[in-house]
C-alpha positions in Angstrom: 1.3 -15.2 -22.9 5.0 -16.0 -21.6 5.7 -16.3 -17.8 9.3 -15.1 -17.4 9.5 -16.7 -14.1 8.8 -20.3 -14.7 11.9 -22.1 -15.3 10.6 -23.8 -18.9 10.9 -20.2 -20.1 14.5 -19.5 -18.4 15.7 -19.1 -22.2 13.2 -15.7 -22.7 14.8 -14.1 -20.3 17.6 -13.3 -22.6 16.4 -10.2 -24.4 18.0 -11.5 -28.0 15.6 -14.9 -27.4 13.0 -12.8 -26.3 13.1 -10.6 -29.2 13.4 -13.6 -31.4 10.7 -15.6 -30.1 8.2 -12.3 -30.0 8.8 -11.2 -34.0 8.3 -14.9 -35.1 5.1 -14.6 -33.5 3.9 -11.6 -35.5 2.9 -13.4 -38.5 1.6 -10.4 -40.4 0.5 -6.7 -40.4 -2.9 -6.9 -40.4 -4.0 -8.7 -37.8 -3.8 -7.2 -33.8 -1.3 -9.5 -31.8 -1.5 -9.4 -27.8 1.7 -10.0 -26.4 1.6 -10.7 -22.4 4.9 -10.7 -20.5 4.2 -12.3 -17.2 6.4 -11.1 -14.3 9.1 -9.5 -16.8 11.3 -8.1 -13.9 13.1 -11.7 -14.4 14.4 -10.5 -17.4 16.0 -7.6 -16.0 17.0 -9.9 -13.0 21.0 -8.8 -11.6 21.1 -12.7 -10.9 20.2 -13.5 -14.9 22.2 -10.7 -17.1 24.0 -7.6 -17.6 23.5 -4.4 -16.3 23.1 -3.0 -19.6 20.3 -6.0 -20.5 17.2 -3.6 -19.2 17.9 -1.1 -21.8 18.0 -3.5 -24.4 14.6 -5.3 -22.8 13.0 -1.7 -23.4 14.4 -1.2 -27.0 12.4 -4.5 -28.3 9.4 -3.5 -26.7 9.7 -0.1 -27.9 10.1 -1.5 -31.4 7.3 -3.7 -31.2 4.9 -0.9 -30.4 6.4 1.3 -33.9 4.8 -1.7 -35.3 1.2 -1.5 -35.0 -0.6 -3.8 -34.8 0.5 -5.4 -31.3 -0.7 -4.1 -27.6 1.3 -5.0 -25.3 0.7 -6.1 -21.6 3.6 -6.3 -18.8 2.9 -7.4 -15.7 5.5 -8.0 -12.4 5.6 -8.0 -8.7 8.1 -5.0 -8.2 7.1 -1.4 -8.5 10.9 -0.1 -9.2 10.7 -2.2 -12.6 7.0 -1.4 -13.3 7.1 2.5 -12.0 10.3 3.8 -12.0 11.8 1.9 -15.6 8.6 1.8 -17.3 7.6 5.6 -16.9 11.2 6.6 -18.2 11.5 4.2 -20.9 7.7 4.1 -22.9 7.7 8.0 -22.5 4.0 7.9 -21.7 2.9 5.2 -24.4 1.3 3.2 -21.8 -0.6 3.1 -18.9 0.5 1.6 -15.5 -2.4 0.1 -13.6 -1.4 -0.9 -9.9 -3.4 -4.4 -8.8 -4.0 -4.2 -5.3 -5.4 -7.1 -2.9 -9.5 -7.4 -2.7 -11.7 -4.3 -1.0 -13.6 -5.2 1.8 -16.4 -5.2 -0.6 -14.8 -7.4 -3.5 -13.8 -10.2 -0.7 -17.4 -9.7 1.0 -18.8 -10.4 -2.6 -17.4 -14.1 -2.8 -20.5 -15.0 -0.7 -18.6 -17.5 1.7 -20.0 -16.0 5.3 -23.3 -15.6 7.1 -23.3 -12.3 7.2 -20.7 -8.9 6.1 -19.9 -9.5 10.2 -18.3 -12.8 10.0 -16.8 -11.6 6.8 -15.1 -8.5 8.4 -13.5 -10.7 11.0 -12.1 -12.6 8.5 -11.0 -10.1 6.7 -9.7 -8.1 9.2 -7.3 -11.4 10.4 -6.1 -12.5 6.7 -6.3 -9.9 4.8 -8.0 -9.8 1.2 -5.4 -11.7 -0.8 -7.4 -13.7 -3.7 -5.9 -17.0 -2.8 -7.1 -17.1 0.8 -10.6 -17.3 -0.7 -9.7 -20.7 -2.1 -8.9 -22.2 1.5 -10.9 -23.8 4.1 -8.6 -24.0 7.4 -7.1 -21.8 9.3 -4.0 -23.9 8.8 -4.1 -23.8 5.3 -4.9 -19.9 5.2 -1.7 -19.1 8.1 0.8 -21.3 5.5 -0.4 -19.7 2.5 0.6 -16.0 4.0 3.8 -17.5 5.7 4.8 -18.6 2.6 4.2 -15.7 0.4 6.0 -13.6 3.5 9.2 -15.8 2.9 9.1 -17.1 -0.5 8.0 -14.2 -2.2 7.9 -10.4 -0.2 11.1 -10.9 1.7 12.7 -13.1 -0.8 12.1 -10.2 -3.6 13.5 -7.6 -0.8 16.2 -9.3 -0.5 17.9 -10.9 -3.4 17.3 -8.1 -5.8 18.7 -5.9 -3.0 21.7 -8.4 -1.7 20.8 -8.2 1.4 21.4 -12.0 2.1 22.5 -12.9 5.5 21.2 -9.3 6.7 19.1 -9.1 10.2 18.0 -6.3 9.7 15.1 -6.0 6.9 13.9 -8.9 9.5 13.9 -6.3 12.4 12.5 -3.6 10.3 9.7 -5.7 9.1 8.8 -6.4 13.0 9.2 -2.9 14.2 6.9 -1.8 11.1 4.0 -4.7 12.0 4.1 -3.6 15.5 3.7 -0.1 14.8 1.0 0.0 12.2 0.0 3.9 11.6 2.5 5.3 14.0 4.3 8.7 12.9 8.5 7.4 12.5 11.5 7.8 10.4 14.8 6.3 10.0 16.3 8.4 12.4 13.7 6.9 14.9 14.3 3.6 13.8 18.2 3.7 13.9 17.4 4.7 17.7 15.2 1.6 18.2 17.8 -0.6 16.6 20.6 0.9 18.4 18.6 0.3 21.5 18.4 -3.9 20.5 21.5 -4.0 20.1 21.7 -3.5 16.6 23.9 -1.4 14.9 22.9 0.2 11.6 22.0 4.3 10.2 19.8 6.1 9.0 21.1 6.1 5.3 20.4 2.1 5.6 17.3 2.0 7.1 15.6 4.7 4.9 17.0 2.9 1.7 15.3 -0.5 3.5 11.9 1.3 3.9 12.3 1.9 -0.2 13.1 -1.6 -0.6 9.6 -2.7 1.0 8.0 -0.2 -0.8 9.0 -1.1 -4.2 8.3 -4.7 -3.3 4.6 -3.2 -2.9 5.0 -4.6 0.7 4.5 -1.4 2.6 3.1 2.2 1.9 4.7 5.9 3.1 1.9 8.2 4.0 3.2 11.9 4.5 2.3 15.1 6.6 0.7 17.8 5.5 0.6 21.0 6.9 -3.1 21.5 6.5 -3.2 25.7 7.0 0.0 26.1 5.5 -0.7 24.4 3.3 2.7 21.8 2.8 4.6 18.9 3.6 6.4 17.9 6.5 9.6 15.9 5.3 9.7 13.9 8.8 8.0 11.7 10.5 6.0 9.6 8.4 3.5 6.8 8.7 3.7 3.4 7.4 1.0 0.9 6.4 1.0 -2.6 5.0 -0.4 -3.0 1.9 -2.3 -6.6 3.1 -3.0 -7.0 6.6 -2.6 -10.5 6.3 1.1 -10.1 5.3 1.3 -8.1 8.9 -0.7 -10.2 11.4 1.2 -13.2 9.9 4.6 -11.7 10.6 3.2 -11.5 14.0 1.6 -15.0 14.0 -1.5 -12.9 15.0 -0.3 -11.1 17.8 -0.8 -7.5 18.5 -4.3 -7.4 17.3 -5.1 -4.4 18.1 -8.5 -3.4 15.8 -8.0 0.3 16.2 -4.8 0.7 14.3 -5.9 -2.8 11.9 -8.9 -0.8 11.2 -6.8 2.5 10.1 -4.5 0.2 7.8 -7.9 -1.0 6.1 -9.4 2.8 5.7 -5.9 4.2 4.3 -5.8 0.9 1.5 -9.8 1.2 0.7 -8.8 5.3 0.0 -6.2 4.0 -2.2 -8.3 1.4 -4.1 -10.6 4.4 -4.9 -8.1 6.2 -6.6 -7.4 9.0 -3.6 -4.2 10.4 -2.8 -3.8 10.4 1.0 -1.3 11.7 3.4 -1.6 12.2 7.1 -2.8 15.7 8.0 -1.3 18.4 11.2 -3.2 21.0 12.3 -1.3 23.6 14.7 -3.4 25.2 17.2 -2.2 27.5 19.8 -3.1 26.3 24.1 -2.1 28.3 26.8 -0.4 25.6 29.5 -0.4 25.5 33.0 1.7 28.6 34.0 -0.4 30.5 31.3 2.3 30.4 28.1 1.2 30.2 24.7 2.2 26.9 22.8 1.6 25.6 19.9 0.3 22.0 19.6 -0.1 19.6 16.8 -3.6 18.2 15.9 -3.7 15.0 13.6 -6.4 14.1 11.2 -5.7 10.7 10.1 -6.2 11.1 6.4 -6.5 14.0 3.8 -7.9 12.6 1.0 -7.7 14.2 -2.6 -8.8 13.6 -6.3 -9.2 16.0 -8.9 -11.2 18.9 -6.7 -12.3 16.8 -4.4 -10.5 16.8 -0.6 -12.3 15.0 2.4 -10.8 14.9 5.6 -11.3 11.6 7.5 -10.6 10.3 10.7 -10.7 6.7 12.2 -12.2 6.0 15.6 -12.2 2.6 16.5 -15.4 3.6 19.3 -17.5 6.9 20.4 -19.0 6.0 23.8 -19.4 9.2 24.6 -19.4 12.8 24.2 -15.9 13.3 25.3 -14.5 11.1 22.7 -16.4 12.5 20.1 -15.4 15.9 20.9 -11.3 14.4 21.4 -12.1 12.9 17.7 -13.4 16.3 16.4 -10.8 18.9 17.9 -8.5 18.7 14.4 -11.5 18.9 12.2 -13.0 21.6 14.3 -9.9 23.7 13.6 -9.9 23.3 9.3 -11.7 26.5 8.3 -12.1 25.4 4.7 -15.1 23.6 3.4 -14.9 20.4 2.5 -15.9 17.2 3.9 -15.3 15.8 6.9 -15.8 12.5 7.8 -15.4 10.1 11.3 -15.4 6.3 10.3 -15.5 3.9 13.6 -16.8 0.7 14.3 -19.5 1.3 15.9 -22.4 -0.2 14.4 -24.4 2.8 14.2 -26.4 4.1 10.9 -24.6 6.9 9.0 -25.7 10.6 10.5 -24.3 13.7 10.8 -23.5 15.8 13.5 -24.6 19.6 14.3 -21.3 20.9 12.6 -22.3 18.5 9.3 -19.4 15.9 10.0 -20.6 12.6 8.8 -19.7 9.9 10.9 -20.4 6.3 9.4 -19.5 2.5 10.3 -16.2 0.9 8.8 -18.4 -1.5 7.1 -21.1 1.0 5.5 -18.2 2.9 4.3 -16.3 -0.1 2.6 -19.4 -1.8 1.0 -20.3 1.8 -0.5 -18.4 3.5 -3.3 -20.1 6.5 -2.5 -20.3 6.8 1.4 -18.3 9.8 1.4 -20.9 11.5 -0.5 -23.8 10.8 2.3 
């Protein structure tokens, strides 16, 4: 295994090393040789070598594989390198697997709490990066995130990007903490920057919003047009692909558990392999002086894999009736059949109601692979 980001191994980072070092490891054709590149964007690094270096850092591996008898592992922490490059250049050799932080269920299995209560609040205030699991204060748990915010997010963001000295990815990242699961765009967003003070477009901020995504620092959840079946280009929502990362940026302000909650649902989807956007129903009202208008319904997540859809909301509490029936208005207007689920907090067991929507606690859903299928 070579780590391309420690310093002892600056040398490897020049493809002709690389490929030098590699091939004198292959010491014959009969044996299978594993070959592990440890956060190999550095060797593509702008900062390191030419522009033309990535294409020549793809040509060894590619040869490599003609060989074999080697398999070949490459691992790094930014998705343009690992998606974009990778797809293009192996041709479909390979396989990409995405490592995401722990489930509710993987952190809840490290057996460190009471009970899957005291767990959750943890969980819910640092998030379910492996590393927290290793620390015992609170101090010691806040410098960890506030370092890997810094040192490792933001510092990806911007000096791959050369963005040094630039406000506003700082901004952004505030605005998008504060606004967990809110519809926006970078028309929006120009408008909220404009209004600090802040001058900058929309070109810039949606080419920012790509940045933290391809630092897997953020996620874009679209619109779809549930009965007509389509996207919606604009607005979107955002969500942060650890809550830790956001409540740090806050210093654990803002804690609002409705819209912490939704972030945790739309990441557990993800884990579980679904593809999820943010779904609109139109449905037709006639308004106080007796017009028709249209109106736009949200259900918080459309969830599909294979021939499987669910459609999911998040309620952070049902006290009543009237909430339940406010929860239910988009699901009541889907005339298809598949699932539909309410996830909320209250601590309830999971039943279903006369229409057959299942409606479950956050933490019987997360601790079971197969809750959607109750």
């Amino acid at each position: 295994m070579l780590s391309l980001d420690d310093d002892q191994n600056r040398k490897y980072r020049n493809p002709n090393k690389l490929s030098e070092y590699l091939y004198s490891k292959i010491t014959n054709q009969t044996e299978t040789f594993y070959i592990l590149l440890d956060e190999a964007q550095f060797a593509i690094s702008p900062k390191e070598i030419k522009k033309q270096e990535p294409i020549r850092l793809y040509g060894i591996l590619n040869g490599l594989l003609r060989l074999g008898n080697v398999d070949i592992y490459i691992t790094g922490s930014n998705s343009r390198f690992l998606s974009s490059d990778i797809r293009t250049e192996f041709r479909g050799r390979g396989d990409e697997i995405t490592i995401f932080p722990l489930s509710f269920a993987e952190f809840y299995s490290a057996n460190l709490w009471e009970d899957k209560y005291e767990a959750w609040s943890e969980y819910i205030k640092y998030g379910g990066l492996p590393m927290l699991l290793s620390l015992k204060s609170e101090v010691e748990k806040d410098n960890y995130l506030r370092n890997l915010l810094t040192n490792t997010y933001l510092k990806d963001v911007i000096e791959r990007n050369n963005l040094k000295g630039d406000t506003i990815i700082d901004t952004l990242v505030d605005i998008l903490s504060s606004s967990i699961g809110s519809l926006t765009n970078p028309t929006k967003l120009a408008k909220a920057f404009n209004s600090y003070g802040i001058k900058t477009t929309d070109i810039t901020l949606s080419n920012y919003l790509d940045y933290l995504i391809d630092a897997f620092m953020i996620n874009k959840a679209k619109r779809y047009d549930i009965k007509g079946k389509k996207y919606i280009n604009s607005p979107f929502k955002f969500y942060f692909t650890d809550i830790g990362i956001r409540n740090i940026r806050l210093n654990f302000r803002q804690q609002e558990p409705s819209h912490i909650m939704e972030n945790i649902i739309y990441n557990e989807l993800l884990i579980r392999g679904y593809n999820v956007d943010v779904g609109i129903v139109e449905h037709t009202i006639r308004n106080k002086i007796g017009k028709q208008q249209v109106v736009h319904l949200v259900v918080d997540f459309v969830c599909n894999k294979g021939s499987n859809r669910y459609y999911i909301q998040s309620a952070f509490s049902l006290p009543d009736k009237n909430k339940m029936l406010q929860e239910s208005a988009s699901l009541d207007r889907i005339n298809d059949s598949f699932k539909k689920v309410i996830i909320t907090q209250d601590f309830i067991k999971p039943w279903h109601t006369e229409k057959g929507y299942l409606v479950i606690n956050i933490l019987d859903f997360l601790l079971n692979p197969n809750a959607l299928n109750l």
